[in-house]
Backbone as a chain_set.jsonl record, in Angstrom:
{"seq": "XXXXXXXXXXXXXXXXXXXXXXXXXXXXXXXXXXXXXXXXXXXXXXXXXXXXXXXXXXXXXXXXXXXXXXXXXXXXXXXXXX", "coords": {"N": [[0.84, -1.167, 0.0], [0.808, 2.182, -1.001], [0.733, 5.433, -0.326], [-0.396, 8.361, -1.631], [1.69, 10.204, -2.354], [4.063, 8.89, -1.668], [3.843, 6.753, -3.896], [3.821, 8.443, -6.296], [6.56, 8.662, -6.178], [7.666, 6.815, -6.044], [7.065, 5.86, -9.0], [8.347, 7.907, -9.839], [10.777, 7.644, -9.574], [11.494, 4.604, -10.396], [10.709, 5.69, -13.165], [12.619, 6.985, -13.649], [14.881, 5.529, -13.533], [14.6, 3.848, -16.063], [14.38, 5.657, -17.799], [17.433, 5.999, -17.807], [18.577, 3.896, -18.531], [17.928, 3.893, -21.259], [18.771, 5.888, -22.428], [20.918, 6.658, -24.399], [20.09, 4.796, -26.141], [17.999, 4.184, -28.878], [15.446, 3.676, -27.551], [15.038, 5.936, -26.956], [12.832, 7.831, -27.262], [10.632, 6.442, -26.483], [10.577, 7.919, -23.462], [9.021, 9.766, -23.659], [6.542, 8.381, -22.94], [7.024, 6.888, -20.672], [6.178, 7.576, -18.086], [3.64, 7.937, -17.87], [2.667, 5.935, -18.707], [3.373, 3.926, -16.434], [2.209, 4.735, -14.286], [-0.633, 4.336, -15.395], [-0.381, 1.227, -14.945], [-0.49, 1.701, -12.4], [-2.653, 2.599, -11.73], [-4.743, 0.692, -12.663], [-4.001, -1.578, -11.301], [-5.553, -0.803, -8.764], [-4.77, 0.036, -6.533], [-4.305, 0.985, -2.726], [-4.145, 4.131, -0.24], [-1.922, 3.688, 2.191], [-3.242, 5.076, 4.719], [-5.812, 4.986, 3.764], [-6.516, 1.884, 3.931], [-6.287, 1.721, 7.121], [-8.107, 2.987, 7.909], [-10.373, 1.72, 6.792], [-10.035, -0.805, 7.967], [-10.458, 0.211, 10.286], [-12.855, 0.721, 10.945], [-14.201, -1.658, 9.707], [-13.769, -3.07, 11.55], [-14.948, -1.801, 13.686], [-17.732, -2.198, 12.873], [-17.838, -5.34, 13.257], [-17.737, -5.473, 15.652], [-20.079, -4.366, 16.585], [-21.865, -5.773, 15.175], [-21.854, -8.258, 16.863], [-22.681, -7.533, 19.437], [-25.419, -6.739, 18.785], [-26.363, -9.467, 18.348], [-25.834, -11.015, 19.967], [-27.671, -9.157, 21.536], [-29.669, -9.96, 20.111], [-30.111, -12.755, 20.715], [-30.539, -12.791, 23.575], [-33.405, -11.168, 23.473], [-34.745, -13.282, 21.887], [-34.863, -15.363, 23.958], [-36.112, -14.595, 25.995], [-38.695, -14.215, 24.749], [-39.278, -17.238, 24.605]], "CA": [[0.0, 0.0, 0.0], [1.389, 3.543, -1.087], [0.745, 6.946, -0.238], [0.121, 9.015, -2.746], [3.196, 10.95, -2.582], [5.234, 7.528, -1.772], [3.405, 6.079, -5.311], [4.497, 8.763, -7.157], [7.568, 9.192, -5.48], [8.012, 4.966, -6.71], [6.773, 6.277, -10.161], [9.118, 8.921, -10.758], [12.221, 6.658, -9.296], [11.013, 3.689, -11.765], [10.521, 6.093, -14.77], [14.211, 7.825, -14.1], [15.835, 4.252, -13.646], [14.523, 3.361, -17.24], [15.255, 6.324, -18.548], [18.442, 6.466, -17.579], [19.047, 2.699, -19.339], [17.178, 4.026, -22.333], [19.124, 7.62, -22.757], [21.557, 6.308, -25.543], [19.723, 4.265, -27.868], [16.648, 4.693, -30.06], [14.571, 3.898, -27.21], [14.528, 7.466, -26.04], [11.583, 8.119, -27.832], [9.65, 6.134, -25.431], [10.989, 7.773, -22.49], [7.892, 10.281, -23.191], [5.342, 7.538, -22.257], [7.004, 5.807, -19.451], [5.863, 8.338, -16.719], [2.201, 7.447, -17.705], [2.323, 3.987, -18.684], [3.856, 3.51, -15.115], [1.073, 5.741, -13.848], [-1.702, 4.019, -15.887], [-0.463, 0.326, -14.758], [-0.495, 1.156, -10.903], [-3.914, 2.694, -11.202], [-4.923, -0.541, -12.773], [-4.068, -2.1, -9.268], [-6.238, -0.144, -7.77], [-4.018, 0.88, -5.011], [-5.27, 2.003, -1.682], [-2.329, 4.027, 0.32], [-1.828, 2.999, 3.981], [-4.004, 5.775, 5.595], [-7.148, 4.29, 3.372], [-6.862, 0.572, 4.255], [-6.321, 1.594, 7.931], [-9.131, 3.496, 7.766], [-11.4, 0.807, 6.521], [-9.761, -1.717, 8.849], [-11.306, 0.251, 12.143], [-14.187, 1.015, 10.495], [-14.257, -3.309, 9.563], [-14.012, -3.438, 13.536], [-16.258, -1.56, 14.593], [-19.185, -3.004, 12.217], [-18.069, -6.504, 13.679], [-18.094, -5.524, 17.458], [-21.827, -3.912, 16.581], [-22.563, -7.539, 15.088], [-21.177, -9.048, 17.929], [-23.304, -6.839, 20.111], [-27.008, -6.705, 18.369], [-26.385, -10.915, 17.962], [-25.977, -10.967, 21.596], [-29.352, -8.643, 22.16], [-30.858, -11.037, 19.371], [-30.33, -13.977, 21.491], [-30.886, -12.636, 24.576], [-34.617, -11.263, 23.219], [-35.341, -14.694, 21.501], [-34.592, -16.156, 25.262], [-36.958, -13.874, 26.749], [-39.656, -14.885, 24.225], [-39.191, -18.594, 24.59]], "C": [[0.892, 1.24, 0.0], [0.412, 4.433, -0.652], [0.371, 7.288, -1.681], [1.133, 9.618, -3.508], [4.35, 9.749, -2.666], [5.074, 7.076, -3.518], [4.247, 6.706, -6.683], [6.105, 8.681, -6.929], [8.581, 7.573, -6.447], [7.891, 5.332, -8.253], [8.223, 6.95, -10.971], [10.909, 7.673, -10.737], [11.965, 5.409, -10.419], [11.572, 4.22, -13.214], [12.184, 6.46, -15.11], [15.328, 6.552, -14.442], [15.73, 3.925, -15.657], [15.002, 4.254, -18.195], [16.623, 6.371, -19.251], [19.268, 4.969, -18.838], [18.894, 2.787, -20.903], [17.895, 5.293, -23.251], [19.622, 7.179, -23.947], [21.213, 6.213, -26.73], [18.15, 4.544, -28.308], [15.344, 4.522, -29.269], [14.163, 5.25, -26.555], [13.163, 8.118, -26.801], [10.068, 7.736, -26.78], [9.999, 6.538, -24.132], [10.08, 9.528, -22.557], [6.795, 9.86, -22.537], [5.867, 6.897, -21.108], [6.607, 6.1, -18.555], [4.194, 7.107, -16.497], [2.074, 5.892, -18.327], [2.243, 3.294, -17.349], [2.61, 3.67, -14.122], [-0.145, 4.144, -14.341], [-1.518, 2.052, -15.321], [-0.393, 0.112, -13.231], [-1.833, 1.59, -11.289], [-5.026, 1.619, -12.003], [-4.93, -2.024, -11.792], [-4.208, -1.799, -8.389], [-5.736, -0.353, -6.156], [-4.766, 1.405, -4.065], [-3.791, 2.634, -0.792], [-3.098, 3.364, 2.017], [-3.322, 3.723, 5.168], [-5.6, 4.632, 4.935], [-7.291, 3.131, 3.633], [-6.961, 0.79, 5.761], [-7.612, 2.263, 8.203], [-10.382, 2.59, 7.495], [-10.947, -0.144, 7.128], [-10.802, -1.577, 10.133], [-12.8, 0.551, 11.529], [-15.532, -1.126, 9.859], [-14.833, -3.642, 11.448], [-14.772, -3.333, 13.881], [-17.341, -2.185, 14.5], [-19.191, -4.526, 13.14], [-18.408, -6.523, 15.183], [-19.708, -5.33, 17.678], [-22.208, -5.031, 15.963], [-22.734, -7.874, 16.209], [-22.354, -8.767, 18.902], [-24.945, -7.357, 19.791], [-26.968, -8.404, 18.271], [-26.871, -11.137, 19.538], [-27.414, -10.493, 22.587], [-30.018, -9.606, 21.376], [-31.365, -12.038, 20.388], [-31.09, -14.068, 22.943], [-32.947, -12.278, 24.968], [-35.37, -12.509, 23.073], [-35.324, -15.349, 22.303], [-35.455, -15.728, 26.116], [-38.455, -14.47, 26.228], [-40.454, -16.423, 24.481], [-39.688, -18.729, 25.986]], "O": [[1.694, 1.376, 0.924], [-0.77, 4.088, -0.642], [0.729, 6.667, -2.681], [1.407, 9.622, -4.709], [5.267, 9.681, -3.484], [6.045, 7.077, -4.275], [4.892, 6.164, -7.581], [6.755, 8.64, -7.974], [9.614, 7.458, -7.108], [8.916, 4.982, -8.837], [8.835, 6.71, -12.012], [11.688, 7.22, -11.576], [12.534, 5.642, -11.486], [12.342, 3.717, -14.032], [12.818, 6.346, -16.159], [16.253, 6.545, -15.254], [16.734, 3.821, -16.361], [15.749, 3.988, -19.137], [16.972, 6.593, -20.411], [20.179, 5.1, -19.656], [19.483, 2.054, -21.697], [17.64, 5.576, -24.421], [18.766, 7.245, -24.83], [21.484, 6.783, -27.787], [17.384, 5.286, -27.694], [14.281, 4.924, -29.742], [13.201, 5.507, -25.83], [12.805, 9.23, -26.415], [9.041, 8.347, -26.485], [9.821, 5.623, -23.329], [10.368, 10.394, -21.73], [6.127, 10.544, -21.762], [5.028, 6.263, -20.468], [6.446, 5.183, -17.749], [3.814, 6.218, -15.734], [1.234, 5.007, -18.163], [1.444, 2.407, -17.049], [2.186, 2.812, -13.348], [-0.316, 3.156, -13.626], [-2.607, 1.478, -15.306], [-0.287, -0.988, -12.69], [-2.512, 0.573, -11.146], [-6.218, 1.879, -11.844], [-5.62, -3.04, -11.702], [-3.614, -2.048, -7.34], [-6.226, -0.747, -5.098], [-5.722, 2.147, -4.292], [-2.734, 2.021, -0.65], [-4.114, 2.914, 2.547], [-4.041, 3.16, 5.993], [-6.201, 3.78, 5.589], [-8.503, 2.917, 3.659], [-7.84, 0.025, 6.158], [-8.184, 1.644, 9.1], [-11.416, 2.873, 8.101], [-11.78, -0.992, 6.808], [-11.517, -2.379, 10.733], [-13.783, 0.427, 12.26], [-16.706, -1.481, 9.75], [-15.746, -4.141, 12.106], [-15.517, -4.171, 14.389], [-17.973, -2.68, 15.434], [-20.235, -4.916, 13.664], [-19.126, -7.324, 15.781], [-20.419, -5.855, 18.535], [-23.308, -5.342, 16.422], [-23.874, -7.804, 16.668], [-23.039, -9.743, 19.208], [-25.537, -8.204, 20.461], [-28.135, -8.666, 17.978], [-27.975, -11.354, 20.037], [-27.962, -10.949, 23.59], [-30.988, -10.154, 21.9], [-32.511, -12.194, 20.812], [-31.868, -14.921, 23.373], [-33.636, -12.683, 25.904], [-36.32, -12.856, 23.774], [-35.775, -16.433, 21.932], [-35.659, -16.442, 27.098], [-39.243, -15.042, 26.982], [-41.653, -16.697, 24.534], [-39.805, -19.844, 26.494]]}, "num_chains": 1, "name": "protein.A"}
């Protein structure tokens, strides 16, 4: 999971590495598209950065403790009934 700023940050370091292999020969032509190819194949792996999965982690929690909870009043009603 990246950051946004980490992602690009991985992006730009990526694109300069290839560049840099690429400067010489005839592939420098493609060393206009590599930013966004790079680009276009992380947001294809729909990335979440760190803050957003932790974020939907406690927010995972909570929902299950409030299961946990209303299951508990379920049972306890349906025991009252009976």
């Amino acid at each position: 999971m990246f950051s946004q700023n980490k992602m690009q940050a991985k992006i730009d370091e990526i694109s300069n590495k290839i560049k840099e292999v690429v400067k010489e020969s005839p592939l420098d032509d493609l060393d206009k598209n590599i930013n966004a190819l790079l680009k276009g194949a992380f947001t294809k792996m729909e990335l979440v950065s760190r803050e957003e999965f932790d974020v939907q982690t406690e927010v995972l929690r909570n929902a299950r403790e409030k299961l946990a909870m209303l299951e508990k009043k379920l049972n306890e009603l349906e025991a009252k009934i009976k």
